[in-house]
Structures are given as C-alpha cells and as structure tokens.
C-alpha positions in Angstrom: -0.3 120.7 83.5 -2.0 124.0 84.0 -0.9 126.5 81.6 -0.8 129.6 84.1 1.0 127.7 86.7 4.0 127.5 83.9 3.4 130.7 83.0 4.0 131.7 86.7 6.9 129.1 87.2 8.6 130.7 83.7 7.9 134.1 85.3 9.4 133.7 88.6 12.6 132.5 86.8 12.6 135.5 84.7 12.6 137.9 87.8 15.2 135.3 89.7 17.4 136.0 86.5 16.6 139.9 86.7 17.3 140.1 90.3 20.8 138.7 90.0 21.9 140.5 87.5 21.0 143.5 88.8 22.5 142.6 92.2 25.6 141.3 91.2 25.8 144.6 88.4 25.5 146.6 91.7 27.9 144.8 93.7 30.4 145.2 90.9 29.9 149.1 89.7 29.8 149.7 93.7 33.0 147.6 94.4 35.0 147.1 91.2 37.4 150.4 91.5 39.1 149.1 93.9 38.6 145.3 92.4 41.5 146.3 90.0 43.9 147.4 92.9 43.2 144.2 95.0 43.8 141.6 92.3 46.9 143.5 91.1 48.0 143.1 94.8 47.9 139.0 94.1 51.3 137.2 95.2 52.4 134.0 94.0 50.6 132.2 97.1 48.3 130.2 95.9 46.2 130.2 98.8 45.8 134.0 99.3 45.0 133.9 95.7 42.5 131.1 96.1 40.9 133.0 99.0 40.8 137.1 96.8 38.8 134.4 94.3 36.0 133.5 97.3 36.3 136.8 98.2 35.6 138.7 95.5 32.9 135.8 93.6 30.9 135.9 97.0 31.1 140.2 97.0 30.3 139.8 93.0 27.8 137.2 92.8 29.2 136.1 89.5 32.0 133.5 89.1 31.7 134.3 85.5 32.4 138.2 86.2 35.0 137.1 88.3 37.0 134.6 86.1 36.3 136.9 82.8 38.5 140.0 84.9 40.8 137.9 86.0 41.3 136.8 82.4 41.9 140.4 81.3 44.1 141.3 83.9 46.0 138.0 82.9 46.0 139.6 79.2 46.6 143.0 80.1 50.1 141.4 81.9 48.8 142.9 84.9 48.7 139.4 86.5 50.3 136.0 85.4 48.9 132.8 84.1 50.1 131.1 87.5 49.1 133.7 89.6 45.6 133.6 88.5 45.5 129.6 89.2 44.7 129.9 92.9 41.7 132.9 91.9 39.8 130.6 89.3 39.4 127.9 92.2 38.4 130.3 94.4 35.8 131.5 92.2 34.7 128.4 91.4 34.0 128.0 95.6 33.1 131.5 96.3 29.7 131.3 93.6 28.3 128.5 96.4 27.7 131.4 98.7 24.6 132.4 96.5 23.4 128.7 97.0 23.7 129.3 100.8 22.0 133.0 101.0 18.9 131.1 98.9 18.5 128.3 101.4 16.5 130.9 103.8 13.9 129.8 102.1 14.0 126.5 104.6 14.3 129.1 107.3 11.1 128.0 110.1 10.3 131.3 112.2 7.0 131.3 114.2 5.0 134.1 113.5 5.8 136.0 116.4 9.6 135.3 116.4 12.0 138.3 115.4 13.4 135.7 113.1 10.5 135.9 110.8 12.1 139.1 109.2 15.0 136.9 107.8 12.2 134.4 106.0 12.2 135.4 101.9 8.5 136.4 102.1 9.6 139.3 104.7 13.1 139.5 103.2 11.9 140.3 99.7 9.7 143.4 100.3 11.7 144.8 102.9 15.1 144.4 100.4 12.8 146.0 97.7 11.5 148.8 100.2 15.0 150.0 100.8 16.4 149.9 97.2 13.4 152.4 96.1 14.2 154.7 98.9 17.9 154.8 98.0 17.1 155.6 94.4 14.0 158.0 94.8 14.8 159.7 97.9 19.0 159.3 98.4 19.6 159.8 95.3 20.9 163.3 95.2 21.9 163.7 98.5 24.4 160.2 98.9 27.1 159.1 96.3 26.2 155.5 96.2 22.6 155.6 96.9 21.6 154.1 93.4 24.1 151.2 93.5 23.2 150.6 96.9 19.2 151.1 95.7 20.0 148.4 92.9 21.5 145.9 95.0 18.9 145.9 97.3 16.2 145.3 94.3 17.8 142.9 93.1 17.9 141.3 96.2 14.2 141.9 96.5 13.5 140.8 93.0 15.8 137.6 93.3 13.5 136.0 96.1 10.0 137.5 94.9 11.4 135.4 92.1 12.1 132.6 94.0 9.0 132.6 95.9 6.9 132.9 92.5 8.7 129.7 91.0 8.0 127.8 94.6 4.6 128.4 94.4 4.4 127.4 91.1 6.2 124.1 91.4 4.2 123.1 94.2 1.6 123.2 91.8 3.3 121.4 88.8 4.6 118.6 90.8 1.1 116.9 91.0 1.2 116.2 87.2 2.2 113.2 86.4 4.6 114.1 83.4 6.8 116.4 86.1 6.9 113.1 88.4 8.3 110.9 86.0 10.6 113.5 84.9 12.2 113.6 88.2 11.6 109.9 88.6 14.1 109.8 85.2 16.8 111.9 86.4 17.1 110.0 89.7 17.1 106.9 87.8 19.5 107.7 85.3 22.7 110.1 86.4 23.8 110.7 82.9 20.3 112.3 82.2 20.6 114.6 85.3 24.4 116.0 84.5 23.6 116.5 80.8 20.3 118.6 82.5 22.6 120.6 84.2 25.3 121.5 82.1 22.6 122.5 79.4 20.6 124.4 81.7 24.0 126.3 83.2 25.1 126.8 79.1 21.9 128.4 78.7 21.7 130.9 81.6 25.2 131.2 81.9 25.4 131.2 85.5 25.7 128.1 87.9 24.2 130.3 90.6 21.0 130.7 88.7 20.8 127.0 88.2 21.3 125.8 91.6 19.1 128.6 92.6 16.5 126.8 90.2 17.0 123.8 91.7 16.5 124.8 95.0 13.2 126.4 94.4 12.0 122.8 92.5 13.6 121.0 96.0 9.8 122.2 97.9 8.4 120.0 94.9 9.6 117.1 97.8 10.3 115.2 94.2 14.1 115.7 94.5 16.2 112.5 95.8 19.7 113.1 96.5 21.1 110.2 94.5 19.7 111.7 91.1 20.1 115.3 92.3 23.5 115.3 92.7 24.5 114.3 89.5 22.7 117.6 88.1 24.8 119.7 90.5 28.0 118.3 88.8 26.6 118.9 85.2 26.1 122.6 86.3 30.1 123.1 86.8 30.7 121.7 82.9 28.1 124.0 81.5 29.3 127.5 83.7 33.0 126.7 82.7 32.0 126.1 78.9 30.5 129.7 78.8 33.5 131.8 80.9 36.0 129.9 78.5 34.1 131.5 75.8 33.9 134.5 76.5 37.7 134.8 77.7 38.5 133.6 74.4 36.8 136.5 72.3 39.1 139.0 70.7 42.0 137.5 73.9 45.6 137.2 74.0 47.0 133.7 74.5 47.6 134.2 78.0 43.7 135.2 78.6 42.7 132.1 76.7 44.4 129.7 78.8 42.6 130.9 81.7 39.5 130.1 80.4 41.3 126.5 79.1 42.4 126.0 82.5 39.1 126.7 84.0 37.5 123.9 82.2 40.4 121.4 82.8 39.4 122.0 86.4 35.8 121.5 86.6 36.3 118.7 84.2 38.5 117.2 87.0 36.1 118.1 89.8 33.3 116.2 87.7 35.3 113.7 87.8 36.6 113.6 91.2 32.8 113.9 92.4 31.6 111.0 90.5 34.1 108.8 91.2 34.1 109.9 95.0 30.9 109.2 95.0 30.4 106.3 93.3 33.3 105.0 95.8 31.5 106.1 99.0 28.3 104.7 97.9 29.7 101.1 97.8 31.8 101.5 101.1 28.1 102.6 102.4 29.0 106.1 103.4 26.4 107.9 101.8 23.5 105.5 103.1 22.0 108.5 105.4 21.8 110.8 102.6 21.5 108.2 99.1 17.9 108.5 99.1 16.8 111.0 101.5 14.4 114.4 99.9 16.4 117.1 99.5 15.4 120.3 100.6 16.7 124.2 99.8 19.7 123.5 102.5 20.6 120.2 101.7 21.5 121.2 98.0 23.6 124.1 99.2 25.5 121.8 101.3 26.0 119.8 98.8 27.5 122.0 96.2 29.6 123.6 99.0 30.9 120.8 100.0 32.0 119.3 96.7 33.6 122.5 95.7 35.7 123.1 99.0 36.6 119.1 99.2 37.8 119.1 95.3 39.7 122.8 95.8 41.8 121.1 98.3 42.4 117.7 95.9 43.3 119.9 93.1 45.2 122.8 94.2 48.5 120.5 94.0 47.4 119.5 90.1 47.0 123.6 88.9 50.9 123.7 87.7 50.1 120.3 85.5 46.7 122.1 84.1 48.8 124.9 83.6 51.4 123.3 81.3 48.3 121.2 79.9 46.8 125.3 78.9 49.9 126.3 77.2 50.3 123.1 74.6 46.9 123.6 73.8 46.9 127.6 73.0 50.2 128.3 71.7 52.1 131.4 71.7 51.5 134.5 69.1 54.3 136.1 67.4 55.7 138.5 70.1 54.4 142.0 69.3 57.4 144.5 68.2 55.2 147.9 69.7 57.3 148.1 73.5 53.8 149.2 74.8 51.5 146.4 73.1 50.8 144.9 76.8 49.2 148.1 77.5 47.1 148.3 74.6 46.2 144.8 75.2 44.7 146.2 78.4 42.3 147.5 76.2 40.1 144.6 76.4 36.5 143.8 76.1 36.3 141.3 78.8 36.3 144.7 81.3 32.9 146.1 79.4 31.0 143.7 82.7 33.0 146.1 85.1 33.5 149.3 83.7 35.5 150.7 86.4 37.9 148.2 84.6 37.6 149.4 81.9 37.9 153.0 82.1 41.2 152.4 84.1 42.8 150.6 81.5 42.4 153.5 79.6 43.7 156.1 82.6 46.5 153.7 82.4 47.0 154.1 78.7 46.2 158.2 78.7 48.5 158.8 81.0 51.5 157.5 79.3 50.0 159.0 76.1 50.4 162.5 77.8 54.0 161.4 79.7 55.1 160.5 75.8 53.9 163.7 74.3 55.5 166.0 77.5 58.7 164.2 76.7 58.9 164.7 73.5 57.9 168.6 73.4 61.0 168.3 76.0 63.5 166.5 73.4 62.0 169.3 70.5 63.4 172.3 72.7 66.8 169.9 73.4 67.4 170.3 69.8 66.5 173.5 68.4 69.4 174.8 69.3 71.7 171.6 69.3 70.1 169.0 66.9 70.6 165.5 67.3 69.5 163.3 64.4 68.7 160.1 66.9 66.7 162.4 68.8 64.9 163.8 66.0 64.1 159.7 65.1 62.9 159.3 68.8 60.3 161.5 68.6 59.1 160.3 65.4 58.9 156.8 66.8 57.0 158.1 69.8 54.9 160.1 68.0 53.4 157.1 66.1 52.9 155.5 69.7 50.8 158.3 70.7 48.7 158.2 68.2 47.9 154.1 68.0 47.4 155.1 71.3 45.2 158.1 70.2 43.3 155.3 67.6 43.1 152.6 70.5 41.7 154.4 73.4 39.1 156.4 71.3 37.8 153.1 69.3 37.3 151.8 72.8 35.3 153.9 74.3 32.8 154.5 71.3 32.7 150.9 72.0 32.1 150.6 76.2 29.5 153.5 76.0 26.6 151.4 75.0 27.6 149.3 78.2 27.4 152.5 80.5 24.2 152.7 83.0 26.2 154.4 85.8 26.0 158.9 84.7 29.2 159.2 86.5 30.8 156.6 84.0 29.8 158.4 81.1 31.1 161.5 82.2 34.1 159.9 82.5 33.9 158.5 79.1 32.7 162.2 78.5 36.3 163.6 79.4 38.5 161.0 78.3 37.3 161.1 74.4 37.8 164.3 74.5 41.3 164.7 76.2 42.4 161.7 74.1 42.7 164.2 70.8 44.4 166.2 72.5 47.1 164.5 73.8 47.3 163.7 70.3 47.6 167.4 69.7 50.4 168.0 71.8 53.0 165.4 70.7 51.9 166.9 67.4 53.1 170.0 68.0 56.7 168.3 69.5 56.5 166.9 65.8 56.2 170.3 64.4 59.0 171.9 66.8 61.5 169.1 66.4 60.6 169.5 62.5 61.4 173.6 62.6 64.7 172.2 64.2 65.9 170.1 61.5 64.9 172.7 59.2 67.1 175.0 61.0 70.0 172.6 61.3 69.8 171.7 57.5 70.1 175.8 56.3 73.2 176.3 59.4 70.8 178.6 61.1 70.2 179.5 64.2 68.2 182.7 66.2 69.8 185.2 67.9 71.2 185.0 71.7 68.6 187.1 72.5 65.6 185.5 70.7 66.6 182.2 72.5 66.9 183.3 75.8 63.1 185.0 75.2 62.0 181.0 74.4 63.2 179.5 77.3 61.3 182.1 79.4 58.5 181.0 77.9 59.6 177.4 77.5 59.8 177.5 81.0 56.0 178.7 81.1 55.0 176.4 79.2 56.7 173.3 81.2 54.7 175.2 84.7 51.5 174.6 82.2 51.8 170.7 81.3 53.2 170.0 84.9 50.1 171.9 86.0 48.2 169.4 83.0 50.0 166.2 84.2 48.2 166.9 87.9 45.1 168.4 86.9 44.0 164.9 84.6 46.3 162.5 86.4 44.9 163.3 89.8 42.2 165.2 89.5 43.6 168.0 91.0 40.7 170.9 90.1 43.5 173.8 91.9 45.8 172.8 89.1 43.3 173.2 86.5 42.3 176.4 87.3 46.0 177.0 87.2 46.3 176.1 83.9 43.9 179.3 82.2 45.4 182.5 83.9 48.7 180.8 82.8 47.6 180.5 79.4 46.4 183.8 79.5 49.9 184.9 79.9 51.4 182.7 77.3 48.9 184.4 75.0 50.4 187.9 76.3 54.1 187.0 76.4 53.8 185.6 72.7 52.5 189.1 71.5 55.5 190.6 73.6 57.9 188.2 71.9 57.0 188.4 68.3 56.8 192.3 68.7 60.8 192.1 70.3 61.8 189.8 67.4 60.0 192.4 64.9 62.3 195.2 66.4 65.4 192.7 66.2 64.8 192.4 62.6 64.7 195.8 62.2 68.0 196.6 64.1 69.5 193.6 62.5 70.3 191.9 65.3 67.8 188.7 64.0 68.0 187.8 60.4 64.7 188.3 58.5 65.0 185.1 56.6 64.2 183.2 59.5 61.1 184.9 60.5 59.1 182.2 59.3 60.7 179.7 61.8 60.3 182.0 64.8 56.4 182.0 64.0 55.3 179.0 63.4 57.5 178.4 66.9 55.6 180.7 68.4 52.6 179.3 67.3 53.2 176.1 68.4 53.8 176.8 71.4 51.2 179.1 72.0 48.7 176.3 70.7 50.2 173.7 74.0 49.2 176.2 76.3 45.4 175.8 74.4 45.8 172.2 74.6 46.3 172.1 78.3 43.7 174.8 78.9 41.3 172.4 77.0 42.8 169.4 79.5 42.0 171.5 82.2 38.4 172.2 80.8 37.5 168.6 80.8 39.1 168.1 84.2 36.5 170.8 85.6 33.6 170.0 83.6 34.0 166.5 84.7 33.7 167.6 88.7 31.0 169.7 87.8 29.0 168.1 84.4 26.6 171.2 84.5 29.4 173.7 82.6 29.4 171.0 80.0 29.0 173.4 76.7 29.6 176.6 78.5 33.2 175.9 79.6 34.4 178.8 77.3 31.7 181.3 78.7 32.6 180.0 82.2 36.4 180.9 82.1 35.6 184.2 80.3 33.7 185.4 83.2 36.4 184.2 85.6 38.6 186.4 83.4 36.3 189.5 84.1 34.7 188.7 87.6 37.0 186.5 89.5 39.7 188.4 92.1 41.6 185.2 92.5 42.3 183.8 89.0 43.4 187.8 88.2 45.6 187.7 91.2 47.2 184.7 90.1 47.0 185.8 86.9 49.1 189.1 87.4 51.6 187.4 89.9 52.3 184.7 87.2 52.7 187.4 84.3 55.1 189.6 86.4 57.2 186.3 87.3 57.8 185.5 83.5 58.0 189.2 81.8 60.3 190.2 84.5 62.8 187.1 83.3 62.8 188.3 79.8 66.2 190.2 79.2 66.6 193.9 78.4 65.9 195.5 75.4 68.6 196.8 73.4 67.1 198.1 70.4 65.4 201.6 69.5 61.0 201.6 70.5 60.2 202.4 66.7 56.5 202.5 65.7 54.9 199.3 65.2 54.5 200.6 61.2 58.0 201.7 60.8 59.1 198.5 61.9 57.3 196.6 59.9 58.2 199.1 57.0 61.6 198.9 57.8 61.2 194.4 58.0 60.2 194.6 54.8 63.0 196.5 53.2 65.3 194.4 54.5 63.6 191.2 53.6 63.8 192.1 49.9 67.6 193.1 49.8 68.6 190.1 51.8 70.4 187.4 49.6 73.1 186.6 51.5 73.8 184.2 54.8 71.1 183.2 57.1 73.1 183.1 60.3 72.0 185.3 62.9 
C-alpha cells in the first residue's frame, strides 16, 4: 500500500469534510432567519411536518443541524414534542439528497456534449470559480455575496475532494490488504454495520459517510449484499451523535427529541434488516444481491430505505413518543412565568446563529416591554400608592435583570461562534442595549421607591408641581414609544427621534426644577420635600439618556462606521443639522407650551435660593404641600 496514495485518499476526505461544512454553514447563515419563522409555522400534520424536515435537511445539508434546531425550538416551547415527530423523519430522508447530488460522479458525457459541464471534474472548478468572485469581487457591492461565495466553495471543495479520494482508491484497491477488507465486510454483515455506525460517530454526519462510500464504489470492490449493511450502520452512528448533542445543557422536552431520534433509526435498522433478509429468501433481491455497486446504486439505496421505512413508521411516532417520555422524566416545573423564554436561550442555536440572536430579540424585547410597564405603574403611584403595585414592580424588576444576567452570559458565549460581520454587529448592539434596559426598570425601581417614601411621611407635591411631571411624563412616554420602534423594528426615523427629544427633556428639566425653586420660595411647595422632587427629576431625566443610548446602538448598528463616535456624531447633528433642529424646536414648543402658568414672583436665581434656604432652616412643622 503506497504511502502517498493514502496520504491523497486521507486528503481528499479532509477537503470532502471542509467542503460540506462550509456549504451547509452557508446554506444555513443564508437561509436560517427565516428557518425560525417556517418551523414555528409547523401544524399538528404530520406529514407537512415530515415534508418542512426534507425540506429544510436538503436546503441545510445537515440532518444533524436540522434535528439539533428542531430540538431547541422543542425546548424553547416554541414547538411541541409531537409536533416535531413528523420533522425528525423528514430529516432523516431529506440528508439522502446529498447522496443523490454526489452520484454525478457516474454521470457519462462525451467530450463534446453540453452535459460535460454537470460532470464533478467541470463541476468543481466552475463551483469554485464562482464562490471566489462573489467574495473578492461582490463583496461590497451585494448583501449575500459571501454566503453565496461560501456555498459555492464548498461546493467546489466537496467534489475536488471527492475526485481526490477516487483517484486515490483506484489506486489502493490493487493491494491486497484493501481486497480482503471488502471481501470481509461482504462476507460478514455485522462487520459492515458496526463500520458504519463507527465511521458516522466519528464524522458525525451520515452524509459524509455515504459520500465516502460512494467515492470507494469506483474501487468496483463494493458488492451490494455487504454494502448495504454499512448503509444501515450509518443511521445508528448519525442518530447517537444528534442525541448527544440535544442532550447537552437541554430541557426534558429537547432531550426526548434526540431519544426519539434514536428509537427511530433503531427501528429502521431493523426494519431494513429484516426486510431484507425476508426479500432475499423470497428471491427478490436476486438482480441486485451481488451485483457492483456504483456512485448511483448506493444513493438509491439509501433513498429508498429511508422513504420505504418513513412510511412504515410514521403510524409508530406516538408509541416512540410515550416510549421518550418514561425514559426522560419530567423536571420540577420552573416557578419564573417567563422560564420558557429563557430556556430559548440555548446552545443548540450556536450552529445557526440567526437562531440564536432571535431568541435573544425575543427575550430583549420583553425585557424593555417589562421595564416600560413598570416606569408606567411608578408614575400610577406617586401620587396614589398602591402597596401591590409597589410589590409588582419589585417582582418584575428581578425578571429584568435574570433577564439582563441571561441574555448577556449568552452572547459572551455565541461570539466565538460568529464568522458572519453583520452577526457580530448584532451581537455588538444587543450587549450593549441589554444594560440598559436594565437601567431603565431601575429607574421605575427608584421612582416607585420615592413613592413609598412619599406615601409613608403623608406627603405629596403641589398641584402645580404635578401637573409640570406629567408634561414631561408625557415626553418621556413619546421617548420609549419612540425606543420600543427604533430597537424593535429597526426603525432608524424613530431613533433619530429619540435625541432632539431628549435634548428637550434636558431643557424642560432645567425649566422645572427652576419653577419648583420659585414655588419653594413663594411657599406654595414645601422645602422639605425638595429632595424627592430631584432625585425624580433625575430619574427621569436619566430614561431619556437611556433611550438616547437605545437609539445610538440602533444607528450604529445600520451604519457600524460611527461605532465610537456616536456622541461626536449627534453633537454635530445638534449644531449642523436643519432637520433634527426643526424637529427639535417643534417638539420643545409642543411640551413648554403645556406647562401651566406661572403664578409666582420672577425673583433672581440668588434670591431664591437665599430665600429656599431660610425657609428650610425654620421649617419643623408638616410636610404636606
């Protein structure tokens, strides 16, 4: 056995390997944003389900990729157990369609034939022509030009790969250790489905090993009666590896899809073998028992026994269900009302990061919904406090911030799996709005605290003091709506909204703490509760920052070269731009003109302030304004 002709066999398989991986990795980062939307769309009809699993293996090139999403969805409580039933056979059919695209390599075009551009040897350089194009010349100018340029390398890669290990193997075949090795297999079935199921384990990918085998089928060495054995070992060994990694760090529901995805190819093993064996004594299988398979005849063959069991075992996926269940039993049921979204969270989306990043959308944008209504139920009850409220926003506020501990400890761990720049941008935005929706249901904390505070010393602020908040209440709620659009759907027109607004926040805080100093001094707001009135103010003041940091992230994200020079960006905007001071000026005359008339003397800022203090020192009494 010549050393370099293994070191070319061993090399062909390692671009094979490549090639699909970086196919199917394009197919998915391409496809898999709307891959979320489509399985979620899955009925209870098993055969639409069965046909989204073919659909989606044969778009993904992974039944792996496809079972392991479907297992997170199934954990996230975005689908059921039973719902996924009909997808995991579907998979299971939809990975032979890699077995099919292979067999070119028995396509026979004459040299002149327009068909010779669909042989492998044509195929390959021409797929690999087109990817570098995308990538070095599309690049910039088309959104998709680098998935599209990895797909068709991989493509490229997969059957230079091929090729490599079919030239090789011709080779190898003449010694006489390879012949009886093939000569065993044929001879002994049990030796041929333990070689399959250990070679599947290993690469983790029946595609790859029926791709394998089809490149070793030019040896001429493969005999169908040994061969298909191996091709039924291959479905034990890909089902062992997806049940393992649906089980890491899963809920019980994810688990059992992985259990019930073995219980199936356990049963087609079975059903093949025993088909088989029956249809080889009844003489049905004489044409083919010991006939030389070529790269066809083993697709065929796995397609066949995968579409021919899917239809003998459909009826039996409720009884593997219940089987699923008494082997993984049930978890305590978690107490948090929003633990299925967390469990969303999960790593088994780090494959398709589209996934992943919209489980956390998911979970930020009920993080922000929570924090909105709480600053909502703070105002409610400065001026009428309500004890239960005052406990709901407690509770909530320790959901947003397992939420805050959750979504952040997530993505510091799905960057690493991040090649796409538009992904990490994403990434980019959301650690960074994450803190501070954090922020904001803080500050609902810090209102809904002043309000107890004010509620335990009978104390309230004067008519006129309150109706100046709500103007500016009412500001702020413009803001967050403005917030809610801007991250929610990436509306850029409300984010640039959101500064000029909180440009006049800033403004009508000044306004309002300079009326409540001249209130103090005409006694018509008590001094005493001065401290309350600014640390209101300046809560409220820092929600319009918060949002104006929302919007930031919003805008940097659309346009990733302001990153770092946001502040600088808006501050020239401030001083350069006629339509953000337009907008600016209506919105400032729209809430200033709301704010009621003044009824007090215009004193000097000093005398005021003199006058504030005088007060403060000879005031023992009541603190009811």
């Amino acid at each position: 056995m010549n050393f370099f002709n293994l070191l070319t066999l061993f090399g062909g398989l390692a671009m094979f390997l490549y090639g699909m991986r970086l196919m199917g990795d394009g197919l998915k980062e391409s496809s898999s944003g709307a891959l979320k939307q489509i399985m979620e769309n899955v009925t209870n009809n098993v055969v639409k389900a069965f046909l989204l699993g073919v659909g989606v293996t044969a778009l993904i090139q992974s039944s792996t990729a496809t079972i392991v999403i479907t297992s997170g969805l199934v954990g996230a409580g975005v689908l059921t157990l039973r719902q996924s039933l009909g997808i995991l056979v579907g998979a299971n059919v939809g990975t032979t369609v890699t077995g099919q695209i292979i067999r070119l390599l028995d396509m026979d075009a004459g040299g002149t034939s327009w068909l010779q551009i669909f042989k492998p040897s044509s195929l390959a350089p021409l797929a690999l022509i087109i990817g570098i194009v995308m990538i070095m010349g599309l690049q910039n100018r088309m959104h998709n030009a680098r998935q599209i340029g990895n797909i068709a390398i991989g493509f490229g890669i997969l059957f230079s790969g091929l090729l490599n290990m079919t030239s090789a193997v011709s080779t190898l075949t003449e010694s006489p250790l390879v012949q009886n090795l093939f000569a065993g297999i044929g001879n002994n079935p049990l030796i041929g489905y333990l070689t399959g199921a250990g070679v599947a384990f290993a690469l983790q990918s029946s595609s790859a090993t029926i791709g394998i085998l089809q490149a070793f089928s030019s040896s001429g060495l493969l005999i169908w009666r040994g061969t298909y054995s191996v091709i039924v070992g291959v479905y034990l060994g890909d089902c062992v590896t997806t049940a393992i990694v649906c089980s890491i760090g899963a809920k019980p529901e994810a688990k059992r899809v992985g259990i019930v995805n073995i219980l199936y190819n356990l049963c087609k093993s079975l059903v093949v073998v025993v088909g088989v064996t029956i249809a080889h004594k009844a003489g049905l299988l004489d044409w083919v028992w010991d006939r030389t398979l070529n790269s066809s005849l083993i697709a065929n063959t796995n397609t066949i026994f995968n579409i021919v069991c899917a239809l003998l075992l459909i009826p039996l996926l409720p009884f593997f269900e219940k089987l699923s269940r008494r082997i993984v039993k049930d978890e305590a049921v978690a107490e948090n009302k929003y633990q299925d979204k967390i469990d969303a969270l999960s790593p088994a989306f780090f494959a398709t990061p589209a996934l992943a990043l919209n489980s956390c959308y998911d979970l930020l944008m009920i993080q922000l919904q929570l924090a909105k209504d709480n600053i909502v139920r703070a105002y409610g009850i400065l001026g009428n406090y309500d004890e239960q409220v005052y406990q709901e926003i407690q509770d909530e506020e320790a959901n947003i911030d397992t939420f805050a501990d959750q979504v952040s400890g997530y993505l510091v761990t799905l960057l690493p799996h991040l090649k796409n720049k538009d992904h990490v941008n994403i990434v980019n935005q959301y650690y960074k709005v994450v803190s501070e929706f954090e922020r904001l249901g803080d500050h609902a904390v810090n209102i809904s605290d002043n309000a107890k505070s004010l509620s335990e010393k009978n104390a309230s602020f004067s008519r006129t003091a309150c109706a100046e908040l709500n103007v500016l209440q009412s500001l702020l709620d413009e803001i967050l709506a403005d917030t809610e659009l801007a991250f929610g759907k990436r509306d850029l027109l409300a984010a640039y909204r959101i500064q000029p607004l909180r440009e006049v926040v800033e403004d009508l805080v000044r306004e309002l703490k300079e009326n409540h100093l001249a209130r103090m001094v005409s006694g018509e707001c008590n001094v005493m509760l001065d401290p309350h009135y600014e640390n209101l103010l300046s809560d409220m003041m820092r929600i319009a920052d918060v949002s104006s940091n929302v919007g930031e992230a919003v805008i940097v994200r659309a346009h990733p070269e302001l990153a770092h020079r946001e502040h600088d960006y808006f501050h020239d905007l401030r001083h350069s731009n006629e339509r953000f001071n337009e907008f600016y000026q209506k919105a400032k005359s729209k809430y200033f003109d709301r704010l009621p008339a003044k009824e007090v003397s215009s004193e000097s800022t000093e005398a005021a302030a003199a006058a504030a203090n005088t007060a403060m020192a000879s005031m023992t009494g009541s603190v009811v304004s």
